[in-house]
Biopython code that builds the backbone (N, CA, C, O; Angstrom):
import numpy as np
from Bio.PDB.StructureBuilder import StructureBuilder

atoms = [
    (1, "UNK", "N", (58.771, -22.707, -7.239)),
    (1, "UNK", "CA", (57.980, -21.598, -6.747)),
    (1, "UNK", "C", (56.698, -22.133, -6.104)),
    (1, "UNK", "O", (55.840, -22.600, -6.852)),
    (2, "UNK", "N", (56.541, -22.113, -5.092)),
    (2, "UNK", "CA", (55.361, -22.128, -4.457)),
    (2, "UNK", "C", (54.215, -21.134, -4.280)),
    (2, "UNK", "O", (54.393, -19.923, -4.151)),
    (3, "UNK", "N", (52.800, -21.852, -4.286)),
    (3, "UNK", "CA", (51.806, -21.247, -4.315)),
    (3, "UNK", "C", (50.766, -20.943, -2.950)),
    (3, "UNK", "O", (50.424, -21.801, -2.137)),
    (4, "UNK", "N", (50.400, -19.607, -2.934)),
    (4, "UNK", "CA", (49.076, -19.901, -1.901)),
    (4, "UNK", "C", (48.302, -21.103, -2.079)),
    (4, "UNK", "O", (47.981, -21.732, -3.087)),
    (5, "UNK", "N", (47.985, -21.337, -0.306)),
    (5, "UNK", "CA", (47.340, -22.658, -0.336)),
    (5, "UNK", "C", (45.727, -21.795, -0.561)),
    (5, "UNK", "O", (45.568, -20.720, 0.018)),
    (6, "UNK", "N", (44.908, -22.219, -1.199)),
    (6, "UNK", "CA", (43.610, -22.112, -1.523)),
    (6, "UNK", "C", (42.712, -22.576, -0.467)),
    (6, "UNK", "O", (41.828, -21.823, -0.059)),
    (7, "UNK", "N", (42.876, -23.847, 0.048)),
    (7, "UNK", "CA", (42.333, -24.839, 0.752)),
    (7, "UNK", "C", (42.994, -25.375, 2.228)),
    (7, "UNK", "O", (43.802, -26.284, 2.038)),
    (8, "UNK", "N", (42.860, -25.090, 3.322)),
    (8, "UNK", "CA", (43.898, -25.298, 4.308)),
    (8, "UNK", "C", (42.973, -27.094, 5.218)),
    (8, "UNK", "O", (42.645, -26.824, 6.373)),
    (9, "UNK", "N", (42.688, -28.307, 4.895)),
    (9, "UNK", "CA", (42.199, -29.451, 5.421)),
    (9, "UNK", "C", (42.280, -29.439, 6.417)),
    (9, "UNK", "O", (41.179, -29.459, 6.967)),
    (10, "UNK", "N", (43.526, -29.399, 7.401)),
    (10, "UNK", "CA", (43.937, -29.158, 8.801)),
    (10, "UNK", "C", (43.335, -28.111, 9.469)),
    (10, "UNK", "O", (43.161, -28.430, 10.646)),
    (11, "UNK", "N", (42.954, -27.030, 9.228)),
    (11, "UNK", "CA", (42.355, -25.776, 9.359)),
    (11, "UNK", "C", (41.641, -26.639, 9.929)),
    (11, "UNK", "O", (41.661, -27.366, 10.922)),
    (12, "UNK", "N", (40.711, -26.276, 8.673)),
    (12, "UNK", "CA", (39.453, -26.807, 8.586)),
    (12, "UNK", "C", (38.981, -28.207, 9.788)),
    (12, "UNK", "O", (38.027, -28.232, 10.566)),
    (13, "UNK", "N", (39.550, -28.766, 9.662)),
    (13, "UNK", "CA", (39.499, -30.091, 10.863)),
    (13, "UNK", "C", (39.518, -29.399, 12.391)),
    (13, "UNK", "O", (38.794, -29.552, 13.376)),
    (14, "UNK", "N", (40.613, -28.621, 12.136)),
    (14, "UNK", "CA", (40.861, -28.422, 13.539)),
    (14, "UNK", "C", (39.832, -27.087, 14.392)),
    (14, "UNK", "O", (39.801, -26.864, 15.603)),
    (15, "UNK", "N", (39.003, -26.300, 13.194)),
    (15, "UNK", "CA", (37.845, -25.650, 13.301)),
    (15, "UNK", "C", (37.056, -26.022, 13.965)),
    (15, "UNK", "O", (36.560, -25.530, 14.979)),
    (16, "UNK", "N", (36.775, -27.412, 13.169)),
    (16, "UNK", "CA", (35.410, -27.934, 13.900)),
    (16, "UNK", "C", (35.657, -29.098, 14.857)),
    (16, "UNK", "O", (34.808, -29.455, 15.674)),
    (17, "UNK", "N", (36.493, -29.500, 14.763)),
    (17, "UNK", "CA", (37.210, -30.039, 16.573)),
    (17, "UNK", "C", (36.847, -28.910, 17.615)),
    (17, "UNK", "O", (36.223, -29.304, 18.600)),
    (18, "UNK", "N", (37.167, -27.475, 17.539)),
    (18, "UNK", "CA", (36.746, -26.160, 18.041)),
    (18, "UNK", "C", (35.519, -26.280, 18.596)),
    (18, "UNK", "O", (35.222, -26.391, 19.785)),
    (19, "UNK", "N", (34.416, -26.230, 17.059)),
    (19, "UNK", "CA", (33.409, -25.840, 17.733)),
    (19, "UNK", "C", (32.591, -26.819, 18.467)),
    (19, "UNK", "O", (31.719, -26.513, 19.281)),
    (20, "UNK", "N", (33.044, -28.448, 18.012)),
    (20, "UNK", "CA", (32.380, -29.181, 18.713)),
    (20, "UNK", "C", (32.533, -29.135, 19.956)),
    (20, "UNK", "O", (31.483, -29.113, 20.598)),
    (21, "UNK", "N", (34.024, -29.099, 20.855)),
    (21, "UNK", "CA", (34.248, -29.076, 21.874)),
    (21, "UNK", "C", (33.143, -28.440, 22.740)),
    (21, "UNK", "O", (32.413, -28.848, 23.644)),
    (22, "UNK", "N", (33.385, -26.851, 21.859)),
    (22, "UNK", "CA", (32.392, -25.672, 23.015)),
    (22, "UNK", "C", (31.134, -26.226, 22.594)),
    (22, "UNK", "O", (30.220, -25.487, 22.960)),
    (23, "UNK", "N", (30.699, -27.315, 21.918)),
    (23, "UNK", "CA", (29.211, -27.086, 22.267)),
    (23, "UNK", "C", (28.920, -28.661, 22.986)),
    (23, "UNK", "O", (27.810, -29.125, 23.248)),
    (24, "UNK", "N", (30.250, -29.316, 23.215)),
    (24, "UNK", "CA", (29.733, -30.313, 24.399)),
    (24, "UNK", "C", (30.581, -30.533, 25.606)),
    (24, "UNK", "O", (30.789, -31.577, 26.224)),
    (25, "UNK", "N", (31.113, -29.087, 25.849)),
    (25, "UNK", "CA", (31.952, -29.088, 27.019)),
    (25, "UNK", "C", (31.064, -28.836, 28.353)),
    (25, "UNK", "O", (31.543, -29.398, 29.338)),
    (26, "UNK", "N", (29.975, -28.173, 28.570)),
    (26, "UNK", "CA", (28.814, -28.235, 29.792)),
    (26, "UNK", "C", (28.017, -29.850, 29.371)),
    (26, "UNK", "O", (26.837, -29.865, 29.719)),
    (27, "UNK", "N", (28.376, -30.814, 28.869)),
    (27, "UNK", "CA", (27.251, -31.664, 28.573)),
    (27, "UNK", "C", (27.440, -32.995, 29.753)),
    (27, "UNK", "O", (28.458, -33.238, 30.401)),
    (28, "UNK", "N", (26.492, -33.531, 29.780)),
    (28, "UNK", "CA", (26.570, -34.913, 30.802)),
    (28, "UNK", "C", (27.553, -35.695, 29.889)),
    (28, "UNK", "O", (27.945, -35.257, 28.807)),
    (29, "UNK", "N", (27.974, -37.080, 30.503)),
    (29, "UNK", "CA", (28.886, -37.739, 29.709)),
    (29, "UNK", "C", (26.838, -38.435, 28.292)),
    (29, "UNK", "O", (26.688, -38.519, 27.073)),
    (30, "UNK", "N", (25.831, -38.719, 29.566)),
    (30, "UNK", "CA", (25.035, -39.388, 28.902)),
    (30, "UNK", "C", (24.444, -38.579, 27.258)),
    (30, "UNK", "O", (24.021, -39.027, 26.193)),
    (31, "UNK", "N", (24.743, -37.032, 27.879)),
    (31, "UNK", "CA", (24.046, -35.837, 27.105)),
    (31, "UNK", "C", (24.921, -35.954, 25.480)),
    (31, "UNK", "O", (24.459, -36.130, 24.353)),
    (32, "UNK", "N", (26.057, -35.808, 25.858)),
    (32, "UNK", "CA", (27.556, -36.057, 24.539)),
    (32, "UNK", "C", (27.202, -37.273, 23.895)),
    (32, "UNK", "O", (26.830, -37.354, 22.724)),
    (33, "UNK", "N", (27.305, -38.047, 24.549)),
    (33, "UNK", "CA", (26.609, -39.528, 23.688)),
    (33, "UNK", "C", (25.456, -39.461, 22.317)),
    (33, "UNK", "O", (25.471, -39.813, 21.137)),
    (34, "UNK", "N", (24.331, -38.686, 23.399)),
    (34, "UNK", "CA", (23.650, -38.800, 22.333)),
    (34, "UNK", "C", (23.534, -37.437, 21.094)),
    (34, "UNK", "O", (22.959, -37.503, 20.008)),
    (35, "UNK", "N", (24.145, -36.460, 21.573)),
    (35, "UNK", "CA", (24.870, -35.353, 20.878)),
    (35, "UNK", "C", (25.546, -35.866, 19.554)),
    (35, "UNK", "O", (25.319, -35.392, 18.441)),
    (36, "UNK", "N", (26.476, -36.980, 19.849)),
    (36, "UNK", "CA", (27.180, -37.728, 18.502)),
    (36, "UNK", "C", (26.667, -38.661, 18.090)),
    (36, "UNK", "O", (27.228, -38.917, 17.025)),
    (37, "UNK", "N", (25.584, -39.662, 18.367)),
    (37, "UNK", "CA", (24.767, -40.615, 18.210)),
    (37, "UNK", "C", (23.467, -39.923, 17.001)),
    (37, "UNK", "O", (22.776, -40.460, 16.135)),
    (38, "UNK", "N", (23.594, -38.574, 17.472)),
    (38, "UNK", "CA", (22.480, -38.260, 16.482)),
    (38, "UNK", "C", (23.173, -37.654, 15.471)),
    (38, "UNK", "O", (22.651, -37.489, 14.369)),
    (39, "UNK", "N", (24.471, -37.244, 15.760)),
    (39, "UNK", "CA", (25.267, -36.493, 14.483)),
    (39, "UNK", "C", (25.524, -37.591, 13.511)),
    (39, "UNK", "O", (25.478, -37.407, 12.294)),
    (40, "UNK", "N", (25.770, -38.629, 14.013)),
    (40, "UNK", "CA", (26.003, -40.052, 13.474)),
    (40, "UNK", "C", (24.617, -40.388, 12.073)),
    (40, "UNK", "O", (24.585, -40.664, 10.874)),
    (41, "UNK", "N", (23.459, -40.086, 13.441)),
    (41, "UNK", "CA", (22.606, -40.572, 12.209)),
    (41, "UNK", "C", (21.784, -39.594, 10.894)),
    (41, "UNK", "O", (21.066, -39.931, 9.952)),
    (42, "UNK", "N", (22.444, -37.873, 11.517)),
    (42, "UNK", "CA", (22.335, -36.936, 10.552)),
    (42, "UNK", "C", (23.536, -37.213, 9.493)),
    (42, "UNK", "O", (23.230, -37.031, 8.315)),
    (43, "UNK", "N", (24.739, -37.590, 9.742)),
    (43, "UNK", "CA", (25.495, -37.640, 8.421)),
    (43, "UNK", "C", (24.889, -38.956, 7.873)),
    (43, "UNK", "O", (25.565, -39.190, 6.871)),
    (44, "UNK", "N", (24.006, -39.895, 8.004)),
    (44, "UNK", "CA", (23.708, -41.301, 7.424)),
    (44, "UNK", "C", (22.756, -40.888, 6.451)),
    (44, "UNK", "O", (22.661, -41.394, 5.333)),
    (45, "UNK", "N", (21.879, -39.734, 6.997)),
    (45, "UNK", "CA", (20.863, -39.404, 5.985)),
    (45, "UNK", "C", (21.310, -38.586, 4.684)),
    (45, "UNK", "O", (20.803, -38.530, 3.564)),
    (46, "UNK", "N", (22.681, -37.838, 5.349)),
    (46, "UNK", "CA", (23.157, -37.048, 4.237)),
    (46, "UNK", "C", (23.931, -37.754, 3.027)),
    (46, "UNK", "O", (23.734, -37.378, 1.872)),
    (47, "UNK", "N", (24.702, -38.655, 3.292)),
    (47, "UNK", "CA", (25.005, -40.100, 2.807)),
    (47, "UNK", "C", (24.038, -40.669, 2.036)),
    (47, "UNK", "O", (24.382, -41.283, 1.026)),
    (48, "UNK", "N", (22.998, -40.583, 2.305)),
    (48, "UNK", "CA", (21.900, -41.486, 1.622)),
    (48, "UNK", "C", (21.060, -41.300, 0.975)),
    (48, "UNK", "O", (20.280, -42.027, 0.359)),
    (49, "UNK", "N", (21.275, -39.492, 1.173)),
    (49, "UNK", "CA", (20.411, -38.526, -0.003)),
    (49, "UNK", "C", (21.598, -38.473, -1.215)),
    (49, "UNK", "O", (21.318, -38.561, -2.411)),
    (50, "UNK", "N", (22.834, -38.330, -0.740)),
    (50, "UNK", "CA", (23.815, -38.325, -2.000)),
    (50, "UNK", "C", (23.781, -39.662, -3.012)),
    (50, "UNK", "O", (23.930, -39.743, -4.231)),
    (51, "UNK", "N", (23.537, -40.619, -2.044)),
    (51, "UNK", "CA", (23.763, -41.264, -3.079)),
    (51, "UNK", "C", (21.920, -41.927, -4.057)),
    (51, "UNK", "O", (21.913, -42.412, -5.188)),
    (52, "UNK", "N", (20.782, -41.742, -3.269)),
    (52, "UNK", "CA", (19.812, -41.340, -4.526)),
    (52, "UNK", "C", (20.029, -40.467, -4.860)),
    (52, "UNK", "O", (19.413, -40.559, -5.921)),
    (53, "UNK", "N", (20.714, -38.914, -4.899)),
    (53, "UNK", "CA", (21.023, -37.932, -6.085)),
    (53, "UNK", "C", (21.468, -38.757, -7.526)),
    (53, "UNK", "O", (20.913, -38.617, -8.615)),
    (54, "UNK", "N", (22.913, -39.875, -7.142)),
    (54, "UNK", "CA", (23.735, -39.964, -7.973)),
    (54, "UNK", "C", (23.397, -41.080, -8.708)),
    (54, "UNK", "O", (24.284, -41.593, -9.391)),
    (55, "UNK", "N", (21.798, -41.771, -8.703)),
    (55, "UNK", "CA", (21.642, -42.751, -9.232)),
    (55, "UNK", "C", (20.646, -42.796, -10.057)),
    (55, "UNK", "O", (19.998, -43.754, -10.477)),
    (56, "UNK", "N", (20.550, -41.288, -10.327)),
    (56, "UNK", "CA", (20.093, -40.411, -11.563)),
    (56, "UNK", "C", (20.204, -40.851, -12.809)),
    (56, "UNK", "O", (19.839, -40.144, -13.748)),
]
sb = StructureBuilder()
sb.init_structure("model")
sb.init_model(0)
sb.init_chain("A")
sb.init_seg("    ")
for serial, (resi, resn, name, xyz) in enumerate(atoms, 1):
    if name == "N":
        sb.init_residue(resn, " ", resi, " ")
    sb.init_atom(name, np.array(xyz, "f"), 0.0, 1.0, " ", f" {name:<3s}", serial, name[0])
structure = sb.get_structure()
């Protein structure tokens, strides 16, 4: 017997594949660069707050 999925990963992935697109589909190639260059270094900080949380 199978169950509702709770959690769909693929969804979810393919969501924000979505919204990134529309928000760097008007962009320069130079503009996108740094669009992910800084997303790059916003997930580093988020990364790096988790892990002084966990060394509690």
């Amino acid at each position: 017997m199978k169950t509702a999925k709770k959690f769909d990963c693929v969804e979810m992935k393919r969501a924000a594949q979505r919204k990134i697109r529309r928000q760097v589909r008007d962009m320069t190639p130079e503009e996108e660069i740094a669009f992910f260059r800084e997303g790059g270094k916003e997930f580093e900080r988020v990364v790096e707050k988790a892990r002084k949380g966990s060394r509690r």
